[in-house]
N, C-alpha and C positions, 0 to 999 in steps of 0.2 A: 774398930768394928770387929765383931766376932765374926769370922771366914769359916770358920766348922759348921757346915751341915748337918741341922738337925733333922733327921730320921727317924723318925716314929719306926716300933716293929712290925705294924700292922696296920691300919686303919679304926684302932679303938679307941673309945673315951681314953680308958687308963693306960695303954701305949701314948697317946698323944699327952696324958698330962706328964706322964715319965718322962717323955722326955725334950719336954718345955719348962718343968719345974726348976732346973738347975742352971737356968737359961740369966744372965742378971746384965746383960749388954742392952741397950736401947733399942735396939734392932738384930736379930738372928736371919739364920737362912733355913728356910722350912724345904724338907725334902716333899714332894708331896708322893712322887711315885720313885722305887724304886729303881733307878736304873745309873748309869756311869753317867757322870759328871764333868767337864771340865770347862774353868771359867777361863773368860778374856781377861786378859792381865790389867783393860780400862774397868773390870764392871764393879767395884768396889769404889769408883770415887765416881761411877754414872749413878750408882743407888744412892753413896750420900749424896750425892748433888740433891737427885732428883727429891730422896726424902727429906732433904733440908727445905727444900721448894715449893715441896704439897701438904708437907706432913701428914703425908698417907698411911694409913695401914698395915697395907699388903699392898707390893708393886712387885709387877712381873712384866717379863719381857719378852722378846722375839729370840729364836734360840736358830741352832743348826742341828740337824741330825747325821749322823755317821754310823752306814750298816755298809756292812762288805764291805772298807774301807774306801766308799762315798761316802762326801756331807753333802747336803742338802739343805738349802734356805727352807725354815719353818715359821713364817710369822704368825703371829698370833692375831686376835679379835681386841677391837675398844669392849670392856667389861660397863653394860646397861643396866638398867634395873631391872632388867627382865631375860638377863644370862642366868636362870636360877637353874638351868640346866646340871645334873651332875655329875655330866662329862665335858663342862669347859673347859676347854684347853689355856692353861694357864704356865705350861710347859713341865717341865721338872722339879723346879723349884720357883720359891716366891720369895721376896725380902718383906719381914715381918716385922711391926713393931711390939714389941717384946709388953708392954703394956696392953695393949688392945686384948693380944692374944690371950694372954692370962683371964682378962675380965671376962672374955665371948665362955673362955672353956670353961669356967665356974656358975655362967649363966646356966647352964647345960646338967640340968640335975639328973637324967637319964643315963645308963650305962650302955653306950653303943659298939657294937661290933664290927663295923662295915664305911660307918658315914660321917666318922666325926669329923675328918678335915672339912666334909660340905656341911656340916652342920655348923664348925669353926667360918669359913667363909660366908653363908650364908647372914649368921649372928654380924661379922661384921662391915657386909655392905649394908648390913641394914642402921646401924647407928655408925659407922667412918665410909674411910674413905679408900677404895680402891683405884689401882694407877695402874697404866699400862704405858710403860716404853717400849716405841716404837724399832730399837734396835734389837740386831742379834747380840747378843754379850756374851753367849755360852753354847757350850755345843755337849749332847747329851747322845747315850747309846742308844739308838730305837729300840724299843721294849716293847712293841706291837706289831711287827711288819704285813700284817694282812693290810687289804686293799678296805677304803673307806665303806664300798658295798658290799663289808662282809662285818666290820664291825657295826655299822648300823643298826642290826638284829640284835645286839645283845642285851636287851632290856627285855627284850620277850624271852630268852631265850630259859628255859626252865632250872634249870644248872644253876642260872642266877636269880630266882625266883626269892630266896631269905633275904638278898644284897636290894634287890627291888622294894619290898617290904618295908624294909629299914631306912630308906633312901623315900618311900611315899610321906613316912610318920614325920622324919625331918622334916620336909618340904611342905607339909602339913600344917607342923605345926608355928614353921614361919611365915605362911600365909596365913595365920590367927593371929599372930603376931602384929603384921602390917594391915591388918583390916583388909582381907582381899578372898578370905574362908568362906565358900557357899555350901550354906545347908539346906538338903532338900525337905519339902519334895521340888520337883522343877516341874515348869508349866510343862501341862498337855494339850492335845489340840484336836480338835474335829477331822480329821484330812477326808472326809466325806460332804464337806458344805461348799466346796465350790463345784460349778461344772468345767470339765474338758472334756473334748473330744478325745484323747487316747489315756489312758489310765498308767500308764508304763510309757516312759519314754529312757531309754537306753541312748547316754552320751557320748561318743566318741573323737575326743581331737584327735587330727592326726596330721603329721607331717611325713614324706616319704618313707610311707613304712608298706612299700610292693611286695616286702617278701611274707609279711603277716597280717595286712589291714584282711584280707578276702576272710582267713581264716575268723577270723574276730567277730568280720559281719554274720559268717552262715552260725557260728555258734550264737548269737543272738535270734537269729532266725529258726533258730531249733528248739525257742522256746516253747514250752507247752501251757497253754494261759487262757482261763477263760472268763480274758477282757482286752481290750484292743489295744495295743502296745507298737510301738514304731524305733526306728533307730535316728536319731539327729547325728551326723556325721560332720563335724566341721573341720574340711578338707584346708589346711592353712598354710594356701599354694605349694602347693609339692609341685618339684621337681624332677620328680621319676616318673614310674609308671602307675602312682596311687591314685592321680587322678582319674584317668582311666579305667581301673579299675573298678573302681567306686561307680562311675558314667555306666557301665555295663551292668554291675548287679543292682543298681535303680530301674536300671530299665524293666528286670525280670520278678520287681517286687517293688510294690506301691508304698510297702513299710519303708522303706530305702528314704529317708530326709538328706540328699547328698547336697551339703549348702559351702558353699565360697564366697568367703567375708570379703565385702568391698574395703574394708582396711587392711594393711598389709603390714601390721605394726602390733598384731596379737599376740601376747603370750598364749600359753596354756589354759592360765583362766581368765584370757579375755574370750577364747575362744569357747569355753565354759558359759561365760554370760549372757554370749548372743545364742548359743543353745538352749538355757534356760529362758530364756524371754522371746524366742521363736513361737510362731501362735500356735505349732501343733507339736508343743511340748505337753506331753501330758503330766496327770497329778504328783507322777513322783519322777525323780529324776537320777536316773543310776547309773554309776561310773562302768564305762570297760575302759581298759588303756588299747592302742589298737596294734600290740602286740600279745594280747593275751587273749586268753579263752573261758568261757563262763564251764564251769566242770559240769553239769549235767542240763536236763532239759527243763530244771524247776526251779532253776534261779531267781526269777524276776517275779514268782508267786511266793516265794519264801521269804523274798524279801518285802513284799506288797502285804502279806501276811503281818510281819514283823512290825509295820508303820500303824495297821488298823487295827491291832492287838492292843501295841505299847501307846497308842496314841501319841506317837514320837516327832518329832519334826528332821530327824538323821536318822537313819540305821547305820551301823559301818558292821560288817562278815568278814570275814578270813579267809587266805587264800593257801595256796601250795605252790612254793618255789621248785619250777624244772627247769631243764636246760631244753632246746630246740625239739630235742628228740621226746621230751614228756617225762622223763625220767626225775624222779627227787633229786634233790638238791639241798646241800641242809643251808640251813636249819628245820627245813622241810616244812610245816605246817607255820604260819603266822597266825594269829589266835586271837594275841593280844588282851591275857588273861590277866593281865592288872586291873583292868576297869572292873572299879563296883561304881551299883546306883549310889552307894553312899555317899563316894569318893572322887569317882573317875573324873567328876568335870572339875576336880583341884587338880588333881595327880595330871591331866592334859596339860598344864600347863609348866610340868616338869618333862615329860618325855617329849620325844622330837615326831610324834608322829600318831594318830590314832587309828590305823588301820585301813584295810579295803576289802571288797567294796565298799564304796561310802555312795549312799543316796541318800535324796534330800527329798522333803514336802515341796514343793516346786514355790506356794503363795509365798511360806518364807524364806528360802534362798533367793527368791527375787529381788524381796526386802534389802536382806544383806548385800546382795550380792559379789560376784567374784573379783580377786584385784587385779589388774592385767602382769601377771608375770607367770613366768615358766615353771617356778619352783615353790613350793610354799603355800599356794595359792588353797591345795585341800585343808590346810593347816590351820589359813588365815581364818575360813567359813568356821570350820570344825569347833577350835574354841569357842569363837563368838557363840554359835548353836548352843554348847551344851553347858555355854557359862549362865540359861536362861531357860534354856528348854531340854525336856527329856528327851535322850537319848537310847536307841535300841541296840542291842546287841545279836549278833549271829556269830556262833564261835565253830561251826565246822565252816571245812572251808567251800567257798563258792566260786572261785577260780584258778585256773593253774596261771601263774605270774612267770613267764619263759626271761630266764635269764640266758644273756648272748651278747656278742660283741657290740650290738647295737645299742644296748640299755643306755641312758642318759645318765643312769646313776649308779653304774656297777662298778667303775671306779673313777674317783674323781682329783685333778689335780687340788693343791692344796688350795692358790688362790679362789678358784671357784668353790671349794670347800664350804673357805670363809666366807665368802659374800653370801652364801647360803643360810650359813651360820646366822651371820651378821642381820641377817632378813627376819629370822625365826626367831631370834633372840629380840627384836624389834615389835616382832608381833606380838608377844609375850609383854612387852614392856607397855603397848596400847590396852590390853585385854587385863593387865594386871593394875594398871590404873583408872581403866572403867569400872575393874568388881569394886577398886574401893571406894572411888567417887557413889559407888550404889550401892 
C-alpha cells in the first residue's frame, strides 16, 4: 500500500487531478483538509482489511484531535444517502481507491475552484461505495478550534459567499444526476379560505427559561396589528420560576394561551404540534424561541403581509445575533442569502438549516406535521414545505437571537454533535428519496 498522503494544493479540479494523476497503487490516502497527521501504526492493515472486505471506495474513520497538547476522541457519523452535506465530517483523510477516483474526477468536465473533493465524493457515493470504521486510527492537528456555535454560521456567512455558490452548482447538479432536481414554479395557496378566530398566532415552547420567557412574551404583546393575534405558550413543565411567570402575565392579558401538555415526553416539536393543532391557533403560525425578542413592533404584519403577497405556505426572515446585554455579535445579521425561487428548495437540502423566523400556513403544517424531537424538528417541516410548496422570504432581520450561557446550541459536545448530525442527515435521506419516487 502507498502510505504517502495525497494532498491536493487547494480545493480545485486541477489541483485535485495533479495530484491523483501519478497516483498507480490500488488504493492512496486522500488528504482532504490540510492539517498534521499522524497514523496508528494498526491503521494500514484495518484499511486493507476493511477494503479487501467491502471493496469500497472511499473509507474513513474515527480519529483523535490534539490542540494544546490534548487529544481528544473525535468519532465520526455512519455516511447515508443523504449526508450530501459539504461539511461532513469524514476527518482528515480518507483511504481511496485509486480507480474510482480517477473515473468520478474525469466525469466532472467543469473547472472547479472550491468543491472538487465534494464534487469527487458526492460522484462516488452516487455509483460505489462508501465505509465508515468505527475506530480511531489516527490522530490529526485541529485546524478549527472555534466552538460548534460559531462554526454553524458559516455558509451564510458573506466572506464565503463565491465558496457557497460553487458548492450549490455541485450539489445541483448531483441531484439532476439522481432524479431528485425540482423545478419551479411551486404550488401556491389561498391562505384566506379557511376561517379562524385569531389571524396570528405567535408559538412559544418553553422550558425554564425565568430569566427571558416574560421578556419574549411583552415583545409579542407589543405587536402592532390590525387583526387578532394571540401567543400559544407551551410551557413543558419547567422547573423554576417560568411557570409562574407565564400564570401571572395570562392573568393580565386574554392573548396569553399558557398551556401544559398532559404528556411529559415532548420534544420541541411535539410541543410545536399541540400548538399547531390548539383550536385557537390562528391562520398562521410563527416561531419566537423564549429566549429572544421580536425587533420592533411590525413583526407579525410583515410577516402576515409576506404569506398573502407570496401566497406562500412558510415564510422564514432573519434575525440579529446579541449577547444578554442587545449588543451584536457576529456574525451579526443571519439573512440567509443563498435561497433563490429558482433554487433554494434544492440548495435546502444541502445546508444545515433554513433560517428564522420560520412561520407556517397553520391548514398545512397540520397536514405535515411536527416530529417529536428537540433538534431538527424546523428542519424536518422546512424541506418537506418547500420541496412542494412556495416559499417566502424576509431578508431584514425580525428578531434579536440573545446568545448566552444558556443556548442549547452555542456549544455542543461532539457526541451530541453527531446524533444531531446523524438526524439531519436522515432527514435528507427521507426527503431526497421522496423527490425522486416524485
Amino acid at each position: 500500500m502507498n502510505r504517502e498522503i495525497i494532498i491536493p494544493k487547494n480545493q480545485s479540479s486541477s489541483a485535485l487531478k495533479e495530484a491523483i494523476g501519478e497516483v498507480s497503487s490500488e488504493y492512496f490516502i486522500l488528504g482532504i483538509r490540510p492539517t498534521k497527521v499522524t497514523l496508528d501504526s494498526n491503521w494500514q492493515i484495518r484499511m486493507e482489511q476493511v477494503a479487501k472486505a467491502t471493496n469500497a471506495d472511499w473509507i474513513y474513520c474515527d480519529y483523535r484531535k490534539a490542540l494544546n497538547g490534548t487529544t481528544t476522541p473525535n468519532p465520526t457519523i455512519e455516511y447515508q444517502k443523504g449526508s450530501v452535506r459539504d461539511d461532513f465530517d469524514f476527518g482528515a483523510i480518507a483511504y481511496c481507491k485509486t480507480e474510482s477516483v480517477k473515473k468520478a474526477i474525469n466525469e466532472n468536465e467543469s473547472e472547479l475552484n472550491y468543491g472538487a473533493i465534494y464534487d469527487l465524493r458526492l460522484r462516488i457515493s452516487q455509483s460505489g461505495k462508501i465505509h465508515h470504521i468505527p475506530e480511531m486510527l489516527y490522530t490529526e492537528e485541529e485546524y478549527d478550534s472555534r466552538k460548534s456555535g460559531e462554526k454553524q454560521f458559516d455558509y451564510v456567512n458573506p466572506r464565503n459567499r463565491e465558496v457557497q455558490i460553487e458548492m450549490e452548482e455541485i450539489f445541483s447538479n448531483y441531484l439532476k444526476r439522481v432524479g431528485a432536481y425540482i423545478t419551479p414554479p411551486m404550488k401556491k395557496i389561498d391562505t384566506q379560505e379557511d376561517h379562524f378566530n385569531n389571524e396570528v398566532s405567535v408559538i412559544i415552547p418553553v422550558f425554564n427559561r425565568e430569566k427571558t420567557i416574560a421578556d419574549a412574551v411583552k415583545s409579542v404583546l407589543s405587536q402592532k396589528a390590525e387583526f387578532p393575534f394571540n401567543i400559544i405558550i407551551v410551557d413543558n413543565h419547567s422547573t423554576d420560576n417560568t411557570s409562574q411567570i407565564l400564570s401571572n402575565l395570562a392573568v393580565s392579558d386574554k392573548r396569553i394561551v399558557h398551556v401544559i401538555p398532559e404528556a411529559k415526553d415532548l420534544g420541541i416539536g411535539g410541543c410545536w404540534d399541540l400548538a399547531i393543532r390548539h383550536k385557537e391557533c390562528g391562520r398562521y403560525a410563527i416561531q419566537l424561541d423564549s429566549d429572544d425578542l421580536y425587533i420592533d413592533e411590525n413583526v407579525i404584519s410583515r410577516i402576515r403581509e409576506c404569506f398573502i403577497k407570496e401566497q406562500c405556505a412558510m415564510v422564514v426572515g432573519s434575525y440579529q445575533m446579541v449577547n444578554f446585554k442587545l449588543e451584536e455579535l457576529p456574525p451579526g445579521i443571519i439573512d440567509h442569502k443563498e435561497w433563490s425561487d429558482t433554487n433554494g428548495m434544492n440548495n435546502a437540502l444541502r445546508i444545515n438549516g433554513l433560517g428564522a423566523p420560520r412561520a407556517f400556513y397553520t391548514p398545512i403544517i397540520r397536514e405535515i406535521g411536527f416530529p417529536n424531537v428537540s433538534y431538527g424538528e424546523d428542519y424536518a417541516v422546512g424541506i418537506r414545505i418547500c420541496g412542494e410548496y412556495k416559499l417566502g422570504r424576509i431578508y431584514e432581520p425580525l428578531y434579536l437571537c440573545r446568545r448566552w450561557e444558556g443556548n442549547s446550541d452555542a456549544s455542543l459536545p461532539i457526541e451530541k454533535l453527531n446524533r444531531f448530525n446523524t438526524y439531519k442527515d436522515w432527514l435528507r435521506t427521507i426527503e431526497l428519496q421522496n423527490r425522486i419516487n416524485h
